[in-house]
C-alpha atoms as a printed R data frame, in Angstrom:
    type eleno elety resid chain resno       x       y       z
1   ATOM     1    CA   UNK     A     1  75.433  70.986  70.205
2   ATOM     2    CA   UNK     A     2  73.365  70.596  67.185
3   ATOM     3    CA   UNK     A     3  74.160  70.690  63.776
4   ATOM     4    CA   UNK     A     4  73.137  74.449  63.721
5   ATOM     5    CA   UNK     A     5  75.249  75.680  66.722
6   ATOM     6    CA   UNK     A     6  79.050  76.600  66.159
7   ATOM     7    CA   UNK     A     7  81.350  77.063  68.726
8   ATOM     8    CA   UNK     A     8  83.807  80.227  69.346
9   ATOM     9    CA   UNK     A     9  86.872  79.646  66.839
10  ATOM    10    CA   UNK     A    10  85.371  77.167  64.774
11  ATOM    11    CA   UNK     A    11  85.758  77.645  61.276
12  ATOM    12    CA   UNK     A    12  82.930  79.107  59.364
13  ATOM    13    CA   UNK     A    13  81.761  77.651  56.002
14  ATOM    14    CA   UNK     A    14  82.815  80.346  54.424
15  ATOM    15    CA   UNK     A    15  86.506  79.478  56.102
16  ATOM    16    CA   UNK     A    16  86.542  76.467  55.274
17  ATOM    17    CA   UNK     A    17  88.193  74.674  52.171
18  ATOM    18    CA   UNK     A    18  86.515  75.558  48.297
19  ATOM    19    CA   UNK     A    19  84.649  72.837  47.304
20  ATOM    20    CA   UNK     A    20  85.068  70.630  44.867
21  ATOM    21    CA   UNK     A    21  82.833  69.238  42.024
22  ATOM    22    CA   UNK     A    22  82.006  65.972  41.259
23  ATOM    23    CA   UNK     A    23  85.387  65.079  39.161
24  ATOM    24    CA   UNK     A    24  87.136  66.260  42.587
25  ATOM    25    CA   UNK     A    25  88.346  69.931  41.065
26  ATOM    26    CA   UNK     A    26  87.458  73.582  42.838
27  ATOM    27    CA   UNK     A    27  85.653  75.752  40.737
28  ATOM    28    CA   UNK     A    28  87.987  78.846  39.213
29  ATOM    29    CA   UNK     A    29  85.916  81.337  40.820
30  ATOM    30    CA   UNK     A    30  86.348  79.589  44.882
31  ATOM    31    CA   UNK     A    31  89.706  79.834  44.053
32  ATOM    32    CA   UNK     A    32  90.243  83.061  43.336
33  ATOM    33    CA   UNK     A    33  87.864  83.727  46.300
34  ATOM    34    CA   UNK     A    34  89.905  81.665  48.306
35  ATOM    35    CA   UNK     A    35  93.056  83.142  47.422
36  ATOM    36    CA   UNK     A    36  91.782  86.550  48.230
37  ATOM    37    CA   UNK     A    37  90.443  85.704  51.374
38  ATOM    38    CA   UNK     A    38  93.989  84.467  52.239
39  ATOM    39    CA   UNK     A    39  95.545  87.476  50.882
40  ATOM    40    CA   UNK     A    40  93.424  89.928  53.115
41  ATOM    41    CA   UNK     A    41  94.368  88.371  56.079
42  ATOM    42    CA   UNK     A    42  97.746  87.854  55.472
43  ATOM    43    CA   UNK     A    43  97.739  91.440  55.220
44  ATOM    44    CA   UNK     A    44  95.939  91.839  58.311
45  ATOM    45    CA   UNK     A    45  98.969  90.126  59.656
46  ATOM    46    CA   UNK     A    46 101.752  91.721  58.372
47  ATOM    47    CA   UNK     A    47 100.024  95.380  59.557
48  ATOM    48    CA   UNK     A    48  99.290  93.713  62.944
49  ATOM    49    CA   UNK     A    49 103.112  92.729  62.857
50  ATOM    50    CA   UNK     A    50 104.087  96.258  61.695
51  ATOM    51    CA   UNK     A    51 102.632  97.652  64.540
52  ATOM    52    CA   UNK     A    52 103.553  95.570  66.745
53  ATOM    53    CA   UNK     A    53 107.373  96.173  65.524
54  ATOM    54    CA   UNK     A    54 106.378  99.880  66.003
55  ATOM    55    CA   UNK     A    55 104.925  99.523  69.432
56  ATOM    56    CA   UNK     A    56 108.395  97.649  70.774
57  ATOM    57    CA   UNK     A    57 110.803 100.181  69.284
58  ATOM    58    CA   UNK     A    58 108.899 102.779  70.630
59  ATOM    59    CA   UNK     A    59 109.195 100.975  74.110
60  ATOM    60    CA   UNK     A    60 112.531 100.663  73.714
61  ATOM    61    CA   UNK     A    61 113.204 104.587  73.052
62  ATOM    62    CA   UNK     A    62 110.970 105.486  75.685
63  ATOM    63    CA   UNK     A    63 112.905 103.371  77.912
64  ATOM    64    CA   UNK     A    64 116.355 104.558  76.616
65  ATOM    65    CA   UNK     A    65 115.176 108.351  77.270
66  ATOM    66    CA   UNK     A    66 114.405 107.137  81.051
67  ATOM    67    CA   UNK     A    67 117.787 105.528  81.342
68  ATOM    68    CA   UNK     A    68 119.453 108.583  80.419
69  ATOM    69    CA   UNK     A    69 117.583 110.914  82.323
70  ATOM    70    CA   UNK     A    70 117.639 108.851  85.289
71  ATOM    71    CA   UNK     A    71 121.923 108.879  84.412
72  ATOM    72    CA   UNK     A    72 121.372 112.998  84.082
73  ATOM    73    CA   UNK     A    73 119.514 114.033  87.254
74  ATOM    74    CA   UNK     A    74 119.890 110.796  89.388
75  ATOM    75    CA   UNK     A    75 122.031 113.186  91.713
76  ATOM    76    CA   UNK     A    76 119.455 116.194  91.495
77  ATOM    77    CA   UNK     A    77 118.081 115.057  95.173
78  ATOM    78    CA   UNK     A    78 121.397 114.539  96.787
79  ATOM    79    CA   UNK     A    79 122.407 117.926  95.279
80  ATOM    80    CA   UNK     A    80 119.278 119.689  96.720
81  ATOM    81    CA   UNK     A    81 120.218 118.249  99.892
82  ATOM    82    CA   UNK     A    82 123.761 119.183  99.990
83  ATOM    83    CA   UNK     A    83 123.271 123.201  98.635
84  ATOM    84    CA   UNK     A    84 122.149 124.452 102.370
85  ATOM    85    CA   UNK     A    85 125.675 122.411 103.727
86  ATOM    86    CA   UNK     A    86 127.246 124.426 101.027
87  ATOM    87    CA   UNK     A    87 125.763 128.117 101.636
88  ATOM    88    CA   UNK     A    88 126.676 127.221 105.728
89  ATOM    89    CA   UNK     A    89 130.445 126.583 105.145
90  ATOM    90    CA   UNK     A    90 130.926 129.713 102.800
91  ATOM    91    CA   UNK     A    91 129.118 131.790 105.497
92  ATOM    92    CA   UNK     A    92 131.014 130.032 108.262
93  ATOM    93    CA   UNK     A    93 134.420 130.568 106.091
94  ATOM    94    CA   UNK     A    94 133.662 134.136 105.918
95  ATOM    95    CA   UNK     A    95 132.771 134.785 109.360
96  ATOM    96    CA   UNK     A    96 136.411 133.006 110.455
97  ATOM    97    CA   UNK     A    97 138.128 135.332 108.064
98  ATOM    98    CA   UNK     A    98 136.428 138.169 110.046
99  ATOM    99    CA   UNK     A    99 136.196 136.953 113.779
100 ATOM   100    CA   UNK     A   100 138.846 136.486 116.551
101 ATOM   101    CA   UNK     A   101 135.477 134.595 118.705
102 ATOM   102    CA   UNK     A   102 136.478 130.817 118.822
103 ATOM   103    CA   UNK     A   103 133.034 130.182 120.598
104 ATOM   104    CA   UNK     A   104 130.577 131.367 117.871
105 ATOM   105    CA   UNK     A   105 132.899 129.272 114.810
106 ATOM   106    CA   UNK     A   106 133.040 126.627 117.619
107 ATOM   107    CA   UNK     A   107 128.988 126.708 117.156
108 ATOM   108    CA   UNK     A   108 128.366 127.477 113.874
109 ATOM   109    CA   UNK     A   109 130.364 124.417 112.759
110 ATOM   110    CA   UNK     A   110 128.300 122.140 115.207
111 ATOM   111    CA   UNK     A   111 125.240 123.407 113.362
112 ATOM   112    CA   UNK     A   112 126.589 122.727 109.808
113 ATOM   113    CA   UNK     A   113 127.728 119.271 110.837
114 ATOM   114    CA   UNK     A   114 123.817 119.041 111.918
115 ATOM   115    CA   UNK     A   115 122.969 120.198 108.611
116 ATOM   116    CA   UNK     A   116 124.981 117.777 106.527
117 ATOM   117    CA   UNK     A   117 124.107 114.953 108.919
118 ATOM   118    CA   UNK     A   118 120.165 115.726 108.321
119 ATOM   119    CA   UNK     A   119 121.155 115.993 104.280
120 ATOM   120    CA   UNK     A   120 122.461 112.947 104.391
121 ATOM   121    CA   UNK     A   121 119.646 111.416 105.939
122 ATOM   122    CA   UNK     A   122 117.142 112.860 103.616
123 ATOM   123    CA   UNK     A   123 119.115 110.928 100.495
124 ATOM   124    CA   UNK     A   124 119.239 107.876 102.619
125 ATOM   125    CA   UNK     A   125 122.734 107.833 103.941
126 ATOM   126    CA   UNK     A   126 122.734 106.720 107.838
127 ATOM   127    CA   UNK     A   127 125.940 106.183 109.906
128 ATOM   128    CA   UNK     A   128 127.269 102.527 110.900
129 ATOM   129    CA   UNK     A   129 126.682 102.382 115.105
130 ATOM   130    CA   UNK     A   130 129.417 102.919 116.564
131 ATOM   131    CA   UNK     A   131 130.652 103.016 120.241
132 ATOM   132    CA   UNK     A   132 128.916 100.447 122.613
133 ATOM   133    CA   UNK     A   133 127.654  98.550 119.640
134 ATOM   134    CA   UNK     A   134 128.587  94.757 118.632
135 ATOM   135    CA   UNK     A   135 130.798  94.456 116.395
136 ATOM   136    CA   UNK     A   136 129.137  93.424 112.907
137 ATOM   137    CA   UNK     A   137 131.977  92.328 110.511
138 ATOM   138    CA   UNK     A   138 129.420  93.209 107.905
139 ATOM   139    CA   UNK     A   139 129.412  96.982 108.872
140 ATOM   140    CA   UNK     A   140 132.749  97.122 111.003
141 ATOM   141    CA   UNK     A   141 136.484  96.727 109.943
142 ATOM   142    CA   UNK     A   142 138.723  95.964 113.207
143 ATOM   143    CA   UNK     A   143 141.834  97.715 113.129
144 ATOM   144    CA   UNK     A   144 142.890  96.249 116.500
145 ATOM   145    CA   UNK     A   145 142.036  94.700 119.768
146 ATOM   146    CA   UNK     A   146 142.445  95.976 122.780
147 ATOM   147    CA   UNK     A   147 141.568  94.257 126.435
148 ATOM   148    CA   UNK     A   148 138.643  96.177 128.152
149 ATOM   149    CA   UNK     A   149 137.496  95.502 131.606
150 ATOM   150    CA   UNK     A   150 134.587  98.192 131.395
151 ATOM   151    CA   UNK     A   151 133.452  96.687 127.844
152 ATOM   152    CA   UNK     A   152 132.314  93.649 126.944
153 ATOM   153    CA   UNK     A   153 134.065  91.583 124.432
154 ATOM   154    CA   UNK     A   154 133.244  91.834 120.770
155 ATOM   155    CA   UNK     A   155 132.024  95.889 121.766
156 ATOM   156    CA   UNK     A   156 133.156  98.950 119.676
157 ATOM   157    CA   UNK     A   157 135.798 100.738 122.110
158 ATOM   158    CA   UNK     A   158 136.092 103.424 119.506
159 ATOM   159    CA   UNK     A   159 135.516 104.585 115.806
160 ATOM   160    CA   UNK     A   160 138.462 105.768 113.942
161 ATOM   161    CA   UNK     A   161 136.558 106.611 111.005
162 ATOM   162    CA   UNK     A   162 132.668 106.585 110.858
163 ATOM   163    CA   UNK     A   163 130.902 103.824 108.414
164 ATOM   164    CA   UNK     A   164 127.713 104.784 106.103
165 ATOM   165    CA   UNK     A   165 125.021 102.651 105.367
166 ATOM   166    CA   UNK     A   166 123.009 104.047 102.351
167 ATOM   167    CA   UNK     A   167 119.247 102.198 101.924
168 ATOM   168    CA   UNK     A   168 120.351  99.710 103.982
169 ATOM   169    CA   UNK     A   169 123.166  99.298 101.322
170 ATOM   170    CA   UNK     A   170 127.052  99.323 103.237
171 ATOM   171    CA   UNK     A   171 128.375 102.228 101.425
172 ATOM   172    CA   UNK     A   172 131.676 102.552 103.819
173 ATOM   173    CA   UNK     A   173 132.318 100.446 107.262
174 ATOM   174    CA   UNK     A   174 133.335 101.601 110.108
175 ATOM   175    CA   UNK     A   175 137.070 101.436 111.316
176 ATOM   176    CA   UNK     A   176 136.627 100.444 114.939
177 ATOM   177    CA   UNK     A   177 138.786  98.856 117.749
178 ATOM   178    CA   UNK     A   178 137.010  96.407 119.448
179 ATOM   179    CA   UNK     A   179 136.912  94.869 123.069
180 ATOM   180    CA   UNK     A   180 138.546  91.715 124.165
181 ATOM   181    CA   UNK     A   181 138.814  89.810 127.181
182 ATOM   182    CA   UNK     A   182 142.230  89.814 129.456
183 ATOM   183    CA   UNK     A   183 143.649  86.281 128.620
């Protein structure tokens, strides 16, 4: 590089230090030039600090609105999905008040357990397998043991109460009996 060139970031003459006269003093008028120059940019700094102050509290209310909204309709989808369940028990309420035909309640409750099952799905919740499966002490809680000679050992013989798995998250296990082996 020659004596001409300057490099990015390097200071400029004008940057650098007043000089000095023979006797080793700085004129008064580089000083006060100097002390201006100083002055302008630490007021470039504190307004780049003031808005940078500005910028972060903004962030932080932004994110505090999110928070709370997220808190206020978090549930909005699960309620969506749950309304239709609703609407079929009040109609299937009302048509038991009204019918002596076991048959049709018989099927209208299989279709509104088909509707809450496919509401629950939509929000994520899935059922814990149950009979036939291996028992999974992460997803089943064994209530007893009974000896099986149609089963395998360590099977699900039955599900006393279902378990719910909800984003692959264990909401509820399963209370299951499982298989053993005749000793």
């Amino acid at each position: 590089m020659t004596k001409h060139e300057q490099s990015p970031g390097e200071p400029t003459a004008s940057d650098a230090a007043p000089s000095t006269d023979p006797a080793g003093t700085a004129s008064h008028e580089e000083l006060q030039a100097e002390i201006e120059r100083l002055r302008t940019e630490a007021d470039r700094c504190r307004d780049d600090m003031l808005r940078a102050r500005a910028e972060v509290d903004n962030i932080r209310k932004r994110a505090a609105r999110d928070v709370e909204a997220a808190h206020k309709f978090g549930l909005e989808k699960l309620v969506e999905a749950l309304l239709p369940v609703k609407d079929s028990f009040d109609l299937g309420y009302d048509a038991a008040l009204n019918t002596k035909d076991i048959k049709s309640l018989q099927d209208g409750m299989a279709l509104t357990v088909q509707l809450f099952d496919t509401a629950l799905a939509k929000v994520g919740v899935t059922p814990v397998d149950g009979v036939g499966s291996r028992f999974n002490p992460e997803h089943h809680q064994a209530v007893t043991m009974e000896i099986s000679t149609t089963a395998e050992p360590g099977t699900v013989l039955r599900v006393f109460q279902k378990g719910y798995v909800l984003n692959d998250r264990l909401v509820r296990p399963a209370m299951v009996v499982v298989a053993k082996a005749a000793d």
